[in-house]
N, C-alpha and C positions, 0 to 999 in steps of 0.2 A: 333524801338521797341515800342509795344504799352503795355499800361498798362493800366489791370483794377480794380478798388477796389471791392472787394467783400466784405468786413466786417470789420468795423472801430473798434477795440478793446479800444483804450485810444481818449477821445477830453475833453483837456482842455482850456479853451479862457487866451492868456497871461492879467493879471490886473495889470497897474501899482500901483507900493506901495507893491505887493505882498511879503512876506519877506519868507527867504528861510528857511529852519528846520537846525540847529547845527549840525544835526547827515545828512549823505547823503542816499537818497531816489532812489531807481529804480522801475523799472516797470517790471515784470515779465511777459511773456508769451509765448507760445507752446503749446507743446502737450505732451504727454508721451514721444515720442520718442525725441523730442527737445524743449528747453527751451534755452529761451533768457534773459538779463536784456539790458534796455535802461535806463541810466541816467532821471531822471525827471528833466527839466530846468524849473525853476521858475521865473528867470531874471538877466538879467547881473551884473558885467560877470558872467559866468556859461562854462561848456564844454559839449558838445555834445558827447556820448560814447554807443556804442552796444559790447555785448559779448554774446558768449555760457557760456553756462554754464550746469553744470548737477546738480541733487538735486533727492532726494527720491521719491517726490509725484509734482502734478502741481493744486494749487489751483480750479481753472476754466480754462477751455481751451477754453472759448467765450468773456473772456477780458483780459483784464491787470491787475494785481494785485499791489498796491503802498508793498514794501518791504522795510524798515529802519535798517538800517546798524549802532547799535549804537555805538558809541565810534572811528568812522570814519567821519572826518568833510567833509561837502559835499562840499568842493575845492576839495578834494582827490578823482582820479580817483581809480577805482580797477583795478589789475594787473591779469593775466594770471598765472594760479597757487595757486592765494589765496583760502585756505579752509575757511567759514566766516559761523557762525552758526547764525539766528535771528528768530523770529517769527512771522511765518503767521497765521492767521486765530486761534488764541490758539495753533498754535500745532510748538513744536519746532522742523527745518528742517537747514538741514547741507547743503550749498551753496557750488559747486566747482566752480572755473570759470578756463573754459577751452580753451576760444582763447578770444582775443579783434579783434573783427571782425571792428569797426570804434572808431575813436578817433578824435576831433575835437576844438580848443580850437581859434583858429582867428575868428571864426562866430559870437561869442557872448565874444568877450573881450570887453571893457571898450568903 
């Protein structure tokens, strides 16, 4: 199978020393019709995690948007099912997450 990138949405260079946020961070992006979150890994350990997910509106549909999940320490993966409400962009939006499409936690252990 071949594969080709057509448009890089999130690049961040990993820095060591970088310290991770209390609250856990995803990355949103799609389109209207589907929206994703991917975990942001900042440095180990960490877990690697993709989901569906549904929500009202989609910030930008030409990157990724950082999304902070407060009151959820970012050890904690999100589950299939959680309804989680935060704020994007000023405006506050209701998060469903509808499958955990990847889960990954041996890549980046200790």
């Amino acid at each position: 199978m071949t594969v080709t990138i057509t448009k890089v949405l999130y690049f961040k260079k990993f820095v060591p020393g970088d310290e991770k946020s209390n609250d856990t961070v995803y990355l949103l992006f799609g389109n209207q019709q589907e929206q994703f979150l991917a975990h942001k890994i900042v440095s180990k350990p960490d877990f690697d995690q993709l989901m569906s997910v549904d929500m009202n509106s989609l910030p930008n549909e030409n990157s990724a948007t950082e999304v902070t999940f407060q009151g959820i320490a970012d050890n904690q993966q999100l589950n299939a099912g959680a309804t989680l409400n935060t704020e994007i962009q000023n405006e506050e939006v209701t998060v469903k997450v509808k499958a955990n499409l990847y889960l990954e936690f041996g890549d980046l252990s200790m």
